[in-house]
N, C-alpha and C positions, 0 to 999 in steps of 0.2 A: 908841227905836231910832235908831241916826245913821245919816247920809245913807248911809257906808261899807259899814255893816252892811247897808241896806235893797240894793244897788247888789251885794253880796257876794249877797245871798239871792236878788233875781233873775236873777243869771246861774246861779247851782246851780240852780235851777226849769228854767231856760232849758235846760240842759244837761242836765236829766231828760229833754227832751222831744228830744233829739238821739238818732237808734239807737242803741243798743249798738256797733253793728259800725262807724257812724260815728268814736264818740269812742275805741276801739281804734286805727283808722287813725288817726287824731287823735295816737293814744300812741305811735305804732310810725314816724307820720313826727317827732313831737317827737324820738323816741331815736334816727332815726338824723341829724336836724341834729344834734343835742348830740354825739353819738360822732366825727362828722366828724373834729374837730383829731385827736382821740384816733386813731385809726385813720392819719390820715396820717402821723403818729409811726410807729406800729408799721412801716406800709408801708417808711418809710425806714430806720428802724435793719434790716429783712427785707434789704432792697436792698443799704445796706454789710455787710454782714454774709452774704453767702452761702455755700452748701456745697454742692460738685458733689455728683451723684448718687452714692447708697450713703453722703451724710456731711452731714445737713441738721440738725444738732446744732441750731442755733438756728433755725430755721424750725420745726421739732418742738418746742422745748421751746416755743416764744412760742403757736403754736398753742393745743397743750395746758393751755397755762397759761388762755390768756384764753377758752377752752372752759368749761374749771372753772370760772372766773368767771361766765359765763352760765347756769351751772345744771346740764348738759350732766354725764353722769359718761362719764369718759373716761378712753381706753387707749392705753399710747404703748407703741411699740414693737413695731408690728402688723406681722408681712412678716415674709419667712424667704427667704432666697435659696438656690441653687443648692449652695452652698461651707458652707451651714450657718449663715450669718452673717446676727445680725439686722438689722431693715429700723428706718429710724425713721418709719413708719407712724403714724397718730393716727386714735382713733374717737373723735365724742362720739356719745351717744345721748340723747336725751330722748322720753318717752313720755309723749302725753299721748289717752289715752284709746283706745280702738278704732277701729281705722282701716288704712289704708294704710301702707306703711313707704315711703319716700322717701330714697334717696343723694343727698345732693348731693357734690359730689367737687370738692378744690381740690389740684394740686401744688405740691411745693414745691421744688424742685432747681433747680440755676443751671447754668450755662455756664460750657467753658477758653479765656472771652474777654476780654483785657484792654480793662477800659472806657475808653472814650473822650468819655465824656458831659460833661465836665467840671461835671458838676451839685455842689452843697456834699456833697450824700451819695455820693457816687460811691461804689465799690467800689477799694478798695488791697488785697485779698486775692492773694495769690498761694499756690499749691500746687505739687506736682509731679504729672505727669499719671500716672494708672495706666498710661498706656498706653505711655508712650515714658521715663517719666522724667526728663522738661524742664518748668524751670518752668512754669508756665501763669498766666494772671490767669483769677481765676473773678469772673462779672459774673450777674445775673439778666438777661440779655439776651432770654429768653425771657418776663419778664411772668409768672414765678409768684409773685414777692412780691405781686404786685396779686393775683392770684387767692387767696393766702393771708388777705392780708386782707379783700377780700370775704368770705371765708367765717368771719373771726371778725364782721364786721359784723352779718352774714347771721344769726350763730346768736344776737347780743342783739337782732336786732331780732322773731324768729319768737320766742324767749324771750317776749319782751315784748307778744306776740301769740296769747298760749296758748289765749284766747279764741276766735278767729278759727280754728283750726283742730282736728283731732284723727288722731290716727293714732302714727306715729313718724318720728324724724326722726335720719337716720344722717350724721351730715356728716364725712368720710372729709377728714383729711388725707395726701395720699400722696406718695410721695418714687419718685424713681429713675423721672421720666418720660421724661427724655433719654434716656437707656439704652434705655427703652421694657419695663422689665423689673419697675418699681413694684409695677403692681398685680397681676402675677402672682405678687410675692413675699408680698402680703396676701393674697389668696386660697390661696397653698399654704400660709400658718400657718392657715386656716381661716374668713377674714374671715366667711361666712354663716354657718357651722356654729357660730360663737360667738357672733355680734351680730344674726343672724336675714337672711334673703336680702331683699332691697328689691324691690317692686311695680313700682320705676320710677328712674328713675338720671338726673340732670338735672348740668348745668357749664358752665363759661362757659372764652372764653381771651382774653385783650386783644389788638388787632391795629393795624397802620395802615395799614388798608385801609380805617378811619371814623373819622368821628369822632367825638370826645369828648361822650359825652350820647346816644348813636346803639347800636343793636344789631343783629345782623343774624343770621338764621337758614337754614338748608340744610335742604330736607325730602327725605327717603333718604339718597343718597349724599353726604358731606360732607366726609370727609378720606379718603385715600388709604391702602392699606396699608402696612409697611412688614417688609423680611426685611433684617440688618447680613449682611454677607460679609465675611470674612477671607482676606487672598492674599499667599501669599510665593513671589513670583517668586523662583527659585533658578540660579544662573549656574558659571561656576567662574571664580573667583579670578584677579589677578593684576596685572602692571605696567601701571599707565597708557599705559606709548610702547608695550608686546607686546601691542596686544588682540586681534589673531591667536592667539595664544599660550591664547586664555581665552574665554570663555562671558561677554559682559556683561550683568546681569542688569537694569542701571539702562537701557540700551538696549532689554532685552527688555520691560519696562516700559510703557517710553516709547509700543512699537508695540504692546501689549495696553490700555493705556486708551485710544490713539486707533481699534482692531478694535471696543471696548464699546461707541463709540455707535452700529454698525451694531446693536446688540441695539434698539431702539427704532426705528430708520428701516427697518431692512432682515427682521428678524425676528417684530417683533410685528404685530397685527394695528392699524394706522394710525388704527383707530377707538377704540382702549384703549389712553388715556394711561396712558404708563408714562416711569420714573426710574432711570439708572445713574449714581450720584456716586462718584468716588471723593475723599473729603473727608481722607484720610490718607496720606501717602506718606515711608517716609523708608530710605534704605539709604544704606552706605558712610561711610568716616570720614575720608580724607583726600583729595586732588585727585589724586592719582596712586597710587590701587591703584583697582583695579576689584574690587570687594566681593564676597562670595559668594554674597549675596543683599540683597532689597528686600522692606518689607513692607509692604503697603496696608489702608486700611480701606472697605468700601464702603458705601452706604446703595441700598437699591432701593424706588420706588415703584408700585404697578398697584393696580388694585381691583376684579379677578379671581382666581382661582385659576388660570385658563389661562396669563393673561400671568404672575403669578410665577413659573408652573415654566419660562415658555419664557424668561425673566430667567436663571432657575438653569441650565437645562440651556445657553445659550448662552455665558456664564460659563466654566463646567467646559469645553465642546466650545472655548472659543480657549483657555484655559488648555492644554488635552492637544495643541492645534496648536501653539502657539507653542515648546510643548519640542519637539516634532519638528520644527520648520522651523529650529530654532537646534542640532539633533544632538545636544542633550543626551542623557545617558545615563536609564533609568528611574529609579534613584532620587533623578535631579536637576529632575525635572519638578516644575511648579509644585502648592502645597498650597493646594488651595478648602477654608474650612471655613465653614459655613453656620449662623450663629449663633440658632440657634432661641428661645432665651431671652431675646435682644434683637432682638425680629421680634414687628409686631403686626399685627390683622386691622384691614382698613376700616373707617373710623366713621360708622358707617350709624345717621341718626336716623330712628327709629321715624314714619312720617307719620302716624297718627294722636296721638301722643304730639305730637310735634314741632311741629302746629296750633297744639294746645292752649298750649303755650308761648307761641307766637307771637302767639296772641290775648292772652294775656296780659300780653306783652310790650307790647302796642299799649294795653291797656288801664292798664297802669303810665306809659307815657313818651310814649303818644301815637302816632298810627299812622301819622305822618310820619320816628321814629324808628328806624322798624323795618323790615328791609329783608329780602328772601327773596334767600339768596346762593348762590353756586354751587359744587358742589366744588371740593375743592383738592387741591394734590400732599401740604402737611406731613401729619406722620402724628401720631398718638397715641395710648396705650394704656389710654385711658378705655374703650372698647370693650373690654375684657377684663373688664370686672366684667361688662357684658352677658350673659358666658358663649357659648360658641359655639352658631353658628344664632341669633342676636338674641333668645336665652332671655327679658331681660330689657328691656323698651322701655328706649329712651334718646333723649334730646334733649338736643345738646350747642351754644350758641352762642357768636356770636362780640359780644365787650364794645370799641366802638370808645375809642382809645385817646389819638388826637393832637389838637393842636390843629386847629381847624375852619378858622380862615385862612391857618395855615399849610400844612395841607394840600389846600386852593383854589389857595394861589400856589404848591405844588408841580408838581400836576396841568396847570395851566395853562404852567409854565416846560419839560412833558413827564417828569416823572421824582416818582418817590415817596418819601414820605417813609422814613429808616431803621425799619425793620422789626424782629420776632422773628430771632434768632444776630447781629444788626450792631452792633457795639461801640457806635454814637452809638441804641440805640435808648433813647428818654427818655417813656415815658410821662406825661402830665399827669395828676398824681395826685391832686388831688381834684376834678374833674367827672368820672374815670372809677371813683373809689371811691364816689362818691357814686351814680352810676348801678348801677354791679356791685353792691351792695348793696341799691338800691329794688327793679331791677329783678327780680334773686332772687329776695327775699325774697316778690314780688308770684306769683311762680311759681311758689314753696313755696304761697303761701295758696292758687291756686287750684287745686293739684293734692290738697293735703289738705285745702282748705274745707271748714266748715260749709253744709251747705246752709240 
């Protein structure tokens, strides 16, 4: 026998005598170093290549595709909207043995922001906006290309760790999170009634509020609710020099978003943070007619039911004042319409579940890495697979995302680094796919571990 052979035999010997569940981890950290390059690709071509909500053509097929590659039989095309029109939704499912069923959930839709990142990948997609008709740039300015690929990371590496666990494993790609309208459109095609209800619902979101390598978690209350409002201030018409002569709507406007932010100082209750944006505005066509009307779009945040109605009913009460203090007639009073289908509840993590993560969490990256954070105003409608009244536990964290000195000499110069909706936002993408991926996938093993 030669030296080689002898030297080959005692390290197999050697390696019988290492756990099973050792040399697993052993397998599961090999694949996900090996997948790294691989995945940063995918992340990048995800990134130029975006598709606003209700149109994630290639975030859905790349999903789907590299699902099927891990084994995963899966379903595209999950969600059904309001208008009848399909969602591009993705299930894989993999079943290994008796156990618990397990969501883990990644979105995939982008933003109408034109990027400024000047990175080699950048986004040059331009669209026309549903909503007004003008171009737009669509950017992931949100961080769900990183969350997408996490979650193909995530499903070769629990693949590759079939050992280590048993149960099922539901890994939900979903679309139209902007909107806030995704996963309600998965759930009305039937998402449980077909792929089976999940035990327990876990996700990440990338942020820069940490950093790169870093994760951080919220036990109870953790994102904010959110209800869209629609509002068309309605005026009457007419000559830019006769505004005597007319109703100006762009004026009536002006004095109804600056009346909105008494809804927060003056109406709600000072201890329930609450949110009135109006992030849309546009009326009138040229610089001398005064328009017939203006139309806004609003966003509201509370994580109550009291404060949302006293949002809504405050709303509606200076809408019906502002046509009377300007003489309008009734059928020129303003139109509140209150958009139920793009409106999501609080995202309330489970504190028993949401521990458990965390322990986890510490136990994958370290327990200096891991940080218990505080609510926040953004909203999300990961909380709608939960089902109402928190049917279903959920634990949803945040995957820090920026560089670590650059965001010291941010903090330190007083200002932060660009964030989620801001055109220069640039995530560093492989220490925080590298982590979204370990980390998960450690989260996966121990909420369906072997004992």
């Amino acid at each position: 026998m030669s030296r080689s052979d002898r030297l080959l035999g005692t390290a197999c010997a050697l390696a019988l005598l290492v756990p099973a569940a050792a040399r697993a981890a052993d397998a599961v950290t090999t694949v996900q170093s090996q997948q790294l390059p691989r995945l940063v690709e995918i992340y990048k071509t995800l990134h130029s290549h975006p598709g606003l909500s209700h149109h994630e053509e290639t975030a859905s097929e790349t999903v789907a595709a590299e699902l099927r590659k891990a084994g995963y039989e899966v379903t595209d095309h999950v969600g059904v909207y309001p208008d009848g029109s399909r969602a591009y939704g993705v299930v894989g499912i993999m079943k290994n043995g008796p156990g618990p069923t397990l969501l883990i959930r990644a979105d995939m839709d982008a933003l109408p922001v034109i990027e400024a990142t000047g990175l080699p990948y950048a986004s040059h997609v331009t669209t026309k906006s549903p909503v007004t008709g003008l171009e737009v740039g669509v950017m992931h300015a949100c961080g769900h290309d990183i969350h997408s690929t996490v979650l193909i990371g995530v499903a070769r590496s629990l693949a590759a760790a079939r050992s280590r666990w048993h149960g099922t494993l539901m890994l939900v790609g979903q679309p139209s999170e902007e909107t806030v309208d995704g996963a309600r459109a998965m759930l009305a095609d039937h998402l449980y009634e077909r792929f089976g209800r999940p035990d327990m619902i876990v996700g990440l979101h990338d942020t820069n509020a940490f950093a790169a390598g870093t994760t951080a978690i919220a036990i109870g209350e953790a994102q904010a609710g959110t209800t869209s409002v629609d509002i068309t201030i309605r005026g009457i018409g007419g000559h830019g020099a006769e505004p005597q002569a007319a109703r100006d709507p762009i004026v009536l406007s002006a004095q109804f978003i600056t009346q909105l932010q008494t809804i927060a100082s003056r109406e709600n209750d000072p201890l329930e943070p609450v949110v009135v944006t109006v992030g849309s505005i546009h009326g009138g066509a040229k610089r001398n007619i005064i328009p017939e009307e203006v139309k806004m779009q609003l966003t509201t945040r509370y994580f109550t039911d009291h404060s949302r109605q006293v949002i809504l009913d405050g709303i509606r009460n200076m809408a019906a004042g502002l046509a009377l203090s300007a003489g309008l007639p009734a059928d020129r009073a303003p139109i509140v319409t209150i958009d139920e289908n793009e409106s999501a509840p609080p995202t309330y993590n489970d504190p028993a579940l949401a521990n458990r993560v965390r322990a986890a969490l510490a136990r994958s990256l370290g327990a200096d890495k891991v940080s218990v954070s505080q609510k926040v105003m953004p909203s999300e409608d990961v909380g709608v697979f939960g089902l109402p009244g928190h049917q279903i536990p959920l634990a949803y964290y945040s995957l820090g995302a920026v560089d670590a000195d650059a965001l010291a000499k941010a903090r330190a110069a007083g200002h932060e680094l660009p964030g989620p909706h801001n055109d220069h936002f640039a995530p560093v993408p492989e220490l925080t796919l590298a982590t979204g991926v370990k980390s998960m996938t450690d989260v996966a093993l121990t909420l369906l571990g072997k004992p």
